[in-house]
N, C-alpha and C positions, 0 to 999 in steps of 0.2 A: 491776562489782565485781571487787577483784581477792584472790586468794584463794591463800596461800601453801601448800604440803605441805613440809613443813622432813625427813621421816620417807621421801616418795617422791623428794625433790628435783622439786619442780617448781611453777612458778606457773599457775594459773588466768587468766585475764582475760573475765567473764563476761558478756554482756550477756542478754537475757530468753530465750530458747534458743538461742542459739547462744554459745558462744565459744571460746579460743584456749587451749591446755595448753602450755607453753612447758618445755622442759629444758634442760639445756646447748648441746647440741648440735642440738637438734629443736625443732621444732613441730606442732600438729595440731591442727585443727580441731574441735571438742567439741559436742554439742548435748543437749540436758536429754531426759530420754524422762519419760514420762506418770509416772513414779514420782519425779521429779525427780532422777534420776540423770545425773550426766554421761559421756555416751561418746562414744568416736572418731567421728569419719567419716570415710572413707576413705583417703590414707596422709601418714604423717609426709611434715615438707619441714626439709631441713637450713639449719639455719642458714649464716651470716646471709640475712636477708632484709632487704631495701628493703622501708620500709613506702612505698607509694603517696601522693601530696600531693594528688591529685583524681583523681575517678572517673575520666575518661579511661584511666587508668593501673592502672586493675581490671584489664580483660580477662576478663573473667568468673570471676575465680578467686575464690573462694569463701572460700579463708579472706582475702585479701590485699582482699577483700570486708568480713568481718567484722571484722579489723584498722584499716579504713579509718572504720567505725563506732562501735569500740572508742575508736579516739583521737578522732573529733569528740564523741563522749556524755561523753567523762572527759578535757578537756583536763590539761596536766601528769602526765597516766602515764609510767611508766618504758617502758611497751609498746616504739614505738619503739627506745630504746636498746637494750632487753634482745633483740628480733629482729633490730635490726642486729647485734648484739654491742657496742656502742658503751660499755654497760654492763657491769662486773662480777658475771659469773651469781650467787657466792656473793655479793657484795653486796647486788643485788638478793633474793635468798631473804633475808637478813635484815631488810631494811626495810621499812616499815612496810606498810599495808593502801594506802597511797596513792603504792608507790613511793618514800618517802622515808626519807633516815636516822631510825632509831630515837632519841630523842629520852628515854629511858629510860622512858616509859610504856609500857603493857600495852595490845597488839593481838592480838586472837584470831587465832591461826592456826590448821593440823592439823595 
């Protein structure tokens, strides 16, 4: 799920507990706690990042772990772009729930 904050500047990218909080410049690994809140773990990584194209190329890194999972569960996410920076950040915060231009329908954001 990917989950805009238009108020905090930042994208979510969620999968079942773990996932990725993306800002302009950062990224950080996220995970749900028992009240289904989402918090940090451990610390930000500056963009840009290489997303990884096969596990080999994990190295145990956890979010670049959870990234790697994020774009096999949700092919066509902007993920990718927006950690390379390949994407435009403000761009991305406005479109849609799936990564895409806004198409003048109504997408829930925060």
């Amino acid at each position: 799920m990917r989950v805009t904050n238009r108020t905090e500047r930042y994208i979510s990218y969620r999968l079942n507990i773990l996932g990725i909080r993306v800002w302009e410049d950062r990224c950080h690994l996220v995970a749900r706690d028992r009240t289904g809140h989402w918090q940090p773990l451990g610390s930000a990584k500056r963009l840009p990042i290489a997303l990884p194209h096969s596990p080999e190329d994990i190295g145990g890194d956890t979010l670049l772990l959870t990234a790697y999972q994020y774009d096999l569960e949700q092919p066509g996410s902007d993920l990718r772009a927006v950690l390379s920076k390949k994407k435009d950040f403000q761009q991305a915060l406005l479109d849609d729930s799936r990564g895409r231009p806004r198409d003048g329908t109504a997408t829930p954001v925060v």
